[in-house]
ChimeraX commands (.cxc) that place a marker at each C-alpha (Angstrom):
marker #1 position 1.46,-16.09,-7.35 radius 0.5
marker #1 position 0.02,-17.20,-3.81 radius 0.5
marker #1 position -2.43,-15.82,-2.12 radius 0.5
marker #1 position 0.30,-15.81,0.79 radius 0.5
marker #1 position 2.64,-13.82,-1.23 radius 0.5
marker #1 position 0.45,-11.13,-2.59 radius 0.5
marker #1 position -0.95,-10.68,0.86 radius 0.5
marker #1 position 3.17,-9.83,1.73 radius 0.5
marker #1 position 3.29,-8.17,-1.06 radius 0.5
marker #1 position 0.65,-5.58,-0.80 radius 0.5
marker #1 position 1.18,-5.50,3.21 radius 0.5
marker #1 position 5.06,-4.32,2.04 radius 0.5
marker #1 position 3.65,-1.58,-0.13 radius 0.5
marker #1 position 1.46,-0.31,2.34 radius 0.5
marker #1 position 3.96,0.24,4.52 radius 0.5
marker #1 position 6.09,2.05,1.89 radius 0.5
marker #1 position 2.82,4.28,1.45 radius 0.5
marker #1 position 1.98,5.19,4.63 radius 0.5
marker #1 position 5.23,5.69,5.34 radius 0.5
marker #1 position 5.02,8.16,2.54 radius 0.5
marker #1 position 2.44,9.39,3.44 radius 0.5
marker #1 position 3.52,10.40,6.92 radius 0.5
marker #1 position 6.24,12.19,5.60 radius 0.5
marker #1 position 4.56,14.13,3.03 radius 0.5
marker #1 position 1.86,15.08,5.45 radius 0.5
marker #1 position 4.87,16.36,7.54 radius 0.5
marker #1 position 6.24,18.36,5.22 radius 0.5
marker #1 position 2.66,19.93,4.02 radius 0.5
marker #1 position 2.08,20.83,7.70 radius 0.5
marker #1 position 5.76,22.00,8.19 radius 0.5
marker #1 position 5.71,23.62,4.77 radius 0.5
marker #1 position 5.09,26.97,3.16 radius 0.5
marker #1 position 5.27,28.06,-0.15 radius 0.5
marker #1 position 7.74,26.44,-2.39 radius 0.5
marker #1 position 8.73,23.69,0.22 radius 0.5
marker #1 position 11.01,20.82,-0.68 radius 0.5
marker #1 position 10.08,18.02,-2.70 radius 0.5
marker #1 position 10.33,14.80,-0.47 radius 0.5
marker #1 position 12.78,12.47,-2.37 radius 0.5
marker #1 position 12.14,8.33,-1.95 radius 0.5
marker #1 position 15.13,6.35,-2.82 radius 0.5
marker #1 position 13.43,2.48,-4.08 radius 0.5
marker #1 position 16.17,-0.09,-4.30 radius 0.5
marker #1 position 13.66,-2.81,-5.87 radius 0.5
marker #1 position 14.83,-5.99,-7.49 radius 0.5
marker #1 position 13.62,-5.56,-11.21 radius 0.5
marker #1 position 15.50,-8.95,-12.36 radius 0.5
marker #1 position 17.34,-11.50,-10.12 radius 0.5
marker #1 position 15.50,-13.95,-7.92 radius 0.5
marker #1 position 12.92,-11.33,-6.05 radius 0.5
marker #1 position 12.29,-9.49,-9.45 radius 0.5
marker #1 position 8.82,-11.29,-9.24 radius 0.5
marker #1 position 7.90,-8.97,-5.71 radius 0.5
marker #1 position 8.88,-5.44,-7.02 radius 0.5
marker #1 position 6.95,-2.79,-5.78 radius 0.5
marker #1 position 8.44,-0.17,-8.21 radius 0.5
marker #1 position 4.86,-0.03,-10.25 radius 0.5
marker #1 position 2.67,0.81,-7.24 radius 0.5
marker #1 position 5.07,2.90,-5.82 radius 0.5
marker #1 position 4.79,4.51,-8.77 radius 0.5
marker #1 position 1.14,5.04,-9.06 radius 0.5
marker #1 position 1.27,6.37,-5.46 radius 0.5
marker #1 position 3.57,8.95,-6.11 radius 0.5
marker #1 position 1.67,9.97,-9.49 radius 0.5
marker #1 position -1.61,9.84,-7.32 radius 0.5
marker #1 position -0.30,12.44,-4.27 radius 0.5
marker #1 position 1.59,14.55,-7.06 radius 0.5
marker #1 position -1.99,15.11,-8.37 radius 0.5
marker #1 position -3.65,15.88,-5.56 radius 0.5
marker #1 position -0.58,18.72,-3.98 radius 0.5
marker #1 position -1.79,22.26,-4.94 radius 0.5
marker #1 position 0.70,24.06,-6.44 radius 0.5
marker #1 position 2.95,25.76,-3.64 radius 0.5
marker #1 position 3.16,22.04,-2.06 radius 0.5
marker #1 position 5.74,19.55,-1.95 radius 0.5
marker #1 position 5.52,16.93,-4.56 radius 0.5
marker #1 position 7.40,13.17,-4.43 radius 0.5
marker #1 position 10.21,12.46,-6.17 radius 0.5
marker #1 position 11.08,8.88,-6.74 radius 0.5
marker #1 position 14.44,7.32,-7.74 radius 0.5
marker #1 position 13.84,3.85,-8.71 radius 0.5
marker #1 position 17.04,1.54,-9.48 radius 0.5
marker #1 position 17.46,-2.07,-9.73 radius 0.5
marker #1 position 19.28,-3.47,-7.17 radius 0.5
marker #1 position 19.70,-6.77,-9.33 radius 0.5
marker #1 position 18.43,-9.03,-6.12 radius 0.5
marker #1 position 21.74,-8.23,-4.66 radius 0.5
marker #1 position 22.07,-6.87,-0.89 radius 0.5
marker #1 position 25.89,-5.51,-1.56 radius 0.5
marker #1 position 24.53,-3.61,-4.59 radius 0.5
marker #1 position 21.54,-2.19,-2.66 radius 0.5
marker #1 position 23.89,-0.55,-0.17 radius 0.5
marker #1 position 25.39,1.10,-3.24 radius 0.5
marker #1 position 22.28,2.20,-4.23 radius 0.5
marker #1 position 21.58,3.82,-0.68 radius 0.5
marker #1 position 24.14,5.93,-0.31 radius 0.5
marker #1 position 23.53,6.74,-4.60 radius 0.5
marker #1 position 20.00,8.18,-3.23 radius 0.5
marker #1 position 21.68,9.84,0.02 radius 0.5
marker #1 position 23.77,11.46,-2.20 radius 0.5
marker #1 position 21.45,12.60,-4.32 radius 0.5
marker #1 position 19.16,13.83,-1.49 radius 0.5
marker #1 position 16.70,11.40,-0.75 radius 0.5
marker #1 position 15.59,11.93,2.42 radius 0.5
marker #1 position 13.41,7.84,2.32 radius 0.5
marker #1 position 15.36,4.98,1.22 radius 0.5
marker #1 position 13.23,1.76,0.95 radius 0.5
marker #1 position 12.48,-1.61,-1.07 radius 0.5
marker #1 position 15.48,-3.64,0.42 radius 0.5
marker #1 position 14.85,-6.93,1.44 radius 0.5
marker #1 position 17.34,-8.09,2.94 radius 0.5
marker #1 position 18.20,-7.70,6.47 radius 0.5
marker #1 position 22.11,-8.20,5.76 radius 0.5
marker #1 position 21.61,-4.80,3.50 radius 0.5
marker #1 position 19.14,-3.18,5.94 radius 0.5
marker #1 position 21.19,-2.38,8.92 radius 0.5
marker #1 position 24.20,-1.28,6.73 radius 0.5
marker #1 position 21.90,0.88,4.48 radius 0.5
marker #1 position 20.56,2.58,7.93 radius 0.5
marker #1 position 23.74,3.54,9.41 radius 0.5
marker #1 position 25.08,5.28,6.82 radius 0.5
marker #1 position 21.68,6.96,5.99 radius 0.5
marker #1 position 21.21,8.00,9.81 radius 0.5
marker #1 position 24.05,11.07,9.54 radius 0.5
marker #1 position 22.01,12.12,6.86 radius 0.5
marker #1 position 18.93,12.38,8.83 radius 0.5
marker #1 position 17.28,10.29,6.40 radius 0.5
marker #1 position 14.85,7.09,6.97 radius 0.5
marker #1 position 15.14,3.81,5.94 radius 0.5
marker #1 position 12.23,0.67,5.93 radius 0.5
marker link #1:1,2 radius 0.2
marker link #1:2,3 radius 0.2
marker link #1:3,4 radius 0.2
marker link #1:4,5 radius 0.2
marker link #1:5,6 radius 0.2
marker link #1:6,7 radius 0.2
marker link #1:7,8 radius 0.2
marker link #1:8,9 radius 0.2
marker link #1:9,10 radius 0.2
marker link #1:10,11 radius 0.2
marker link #1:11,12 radius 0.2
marker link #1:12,13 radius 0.2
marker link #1:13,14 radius 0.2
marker link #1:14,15 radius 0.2
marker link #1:15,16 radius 0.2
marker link #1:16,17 radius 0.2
marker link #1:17,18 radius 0.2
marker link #1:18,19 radius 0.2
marker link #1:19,20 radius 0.2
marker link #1:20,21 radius 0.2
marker link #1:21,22 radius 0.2
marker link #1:22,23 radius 0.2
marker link #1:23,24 radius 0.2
marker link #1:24,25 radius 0.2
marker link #1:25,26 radius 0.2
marker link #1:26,27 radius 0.2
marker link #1:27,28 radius 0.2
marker link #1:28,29 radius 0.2
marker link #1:29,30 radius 0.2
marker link #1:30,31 radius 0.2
marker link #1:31,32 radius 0.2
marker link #1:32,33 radius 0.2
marker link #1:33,34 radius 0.2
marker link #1:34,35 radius 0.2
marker link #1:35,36 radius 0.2
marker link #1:36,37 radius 0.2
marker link #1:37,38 radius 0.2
marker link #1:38,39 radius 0.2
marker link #1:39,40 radius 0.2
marker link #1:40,41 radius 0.2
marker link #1:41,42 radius 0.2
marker link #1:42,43 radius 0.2
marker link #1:43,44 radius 0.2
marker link #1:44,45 radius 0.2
marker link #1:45,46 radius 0.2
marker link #1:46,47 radius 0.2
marker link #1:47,48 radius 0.2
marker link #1:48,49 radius 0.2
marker link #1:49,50 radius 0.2
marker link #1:50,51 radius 0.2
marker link #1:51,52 radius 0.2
marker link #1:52,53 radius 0.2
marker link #1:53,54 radius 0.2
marker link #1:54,55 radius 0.2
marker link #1:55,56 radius 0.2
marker link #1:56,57 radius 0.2
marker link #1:57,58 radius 0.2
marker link #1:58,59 radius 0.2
marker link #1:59,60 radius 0.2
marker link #1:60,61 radius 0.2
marker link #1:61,62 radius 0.2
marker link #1:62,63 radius 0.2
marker link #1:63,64 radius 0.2
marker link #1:64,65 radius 0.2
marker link #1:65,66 radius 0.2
marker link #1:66,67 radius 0.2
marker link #1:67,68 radius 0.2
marker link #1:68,69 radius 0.2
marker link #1:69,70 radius 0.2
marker link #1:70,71 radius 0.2
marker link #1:71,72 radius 0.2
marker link #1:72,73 radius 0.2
marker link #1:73,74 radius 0.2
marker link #1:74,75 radius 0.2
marker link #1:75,76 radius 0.2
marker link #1:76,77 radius 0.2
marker link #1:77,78 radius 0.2
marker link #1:78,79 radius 0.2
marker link #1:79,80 radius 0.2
marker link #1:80,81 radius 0.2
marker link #1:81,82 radius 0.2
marker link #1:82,83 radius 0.2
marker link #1:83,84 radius 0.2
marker link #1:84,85 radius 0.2
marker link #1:85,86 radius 0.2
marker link #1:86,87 radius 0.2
marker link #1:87,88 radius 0.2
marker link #1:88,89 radius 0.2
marker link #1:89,90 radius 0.2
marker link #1:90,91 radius 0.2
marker link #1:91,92 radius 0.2
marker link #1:92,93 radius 0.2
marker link #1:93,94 radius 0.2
marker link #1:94,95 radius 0.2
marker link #1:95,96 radius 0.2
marker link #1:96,97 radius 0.2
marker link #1:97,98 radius 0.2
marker link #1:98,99 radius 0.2
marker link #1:99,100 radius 0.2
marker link #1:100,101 radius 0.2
marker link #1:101,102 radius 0.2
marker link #1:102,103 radius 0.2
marker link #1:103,104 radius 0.2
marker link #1:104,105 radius 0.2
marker link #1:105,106 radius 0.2
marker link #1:106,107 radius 0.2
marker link #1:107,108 radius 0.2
marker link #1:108,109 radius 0.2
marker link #1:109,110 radius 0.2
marker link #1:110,111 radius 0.2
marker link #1:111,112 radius 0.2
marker link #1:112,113 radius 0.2
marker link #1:113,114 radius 0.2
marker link #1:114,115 radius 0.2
marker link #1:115,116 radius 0.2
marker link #1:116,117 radius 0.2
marker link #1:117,118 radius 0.2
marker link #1:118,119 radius 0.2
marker link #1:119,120 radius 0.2
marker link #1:120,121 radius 0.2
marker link #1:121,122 radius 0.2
marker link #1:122,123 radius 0.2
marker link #1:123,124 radius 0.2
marker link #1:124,125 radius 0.2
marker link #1:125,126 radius 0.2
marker link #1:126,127 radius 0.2
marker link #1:127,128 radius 0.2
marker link #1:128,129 radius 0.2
marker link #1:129,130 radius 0.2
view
């Protein structure tokens, strides 16, 4: 892997973790005891032709990492990870899957003919989607 390509790669997952972030430090500053848990919805490729620039594992770690550090009353992060199979149509799918089941972030699609879709059907929701 290229230098080039990690450097997108790791710029990607930072911006899936701060974005993270920011919403969990919302919800710890919005929160009281036994607030919601904030649900991420990651449509990654696993196989297919972008399988290679996942960012399931370090979204992963992340999420273990700020689970760790909540005290007990806060809001912990809940990740649903699916494979969207490198295919935009089946990311969509998988969007409104993780609306359905709550998720109130919906990222790891890249591709900008699933991106747009994905975010107008999340937007009644009041959900966000990067």
């Amino acid at each position: 892997m290229g230098i080039k390509t990690m450097r997108g790669r790791r710029g990607r997952m930072e911006k899936i973790l701060l974005g993270a972030a920011v919403l969990t430090a919302g919800l710890l500053q919005a929160g009281h005891a036994g607030a919601a848990d904030l649900k991420i919805g990651l449509a990654v490729a696993m196989t297919g032709a972008y399988a290679p620039y996942s960012e399931a594992e370090g979204a992963r770690c992340m999420a273990d990492r700020l689970n760790k550090a909540a005290g007990a009353n806060d809001p912990k992060v809940e990740l649903m990870i699916e494979d969207n199979r490198s295919d935009p149509q089946l990311s969509v799918s998988l969007g409104q899957k993780f609306l359905d089941a709550g998720a109130q972030v919906i990222t790891g699609v890249p591709f900008p003919d699933a991106l747009i879709p994905m975010a107008q059907t999340a937007q009644p929701y009041g959900a966000t989607v990067f």
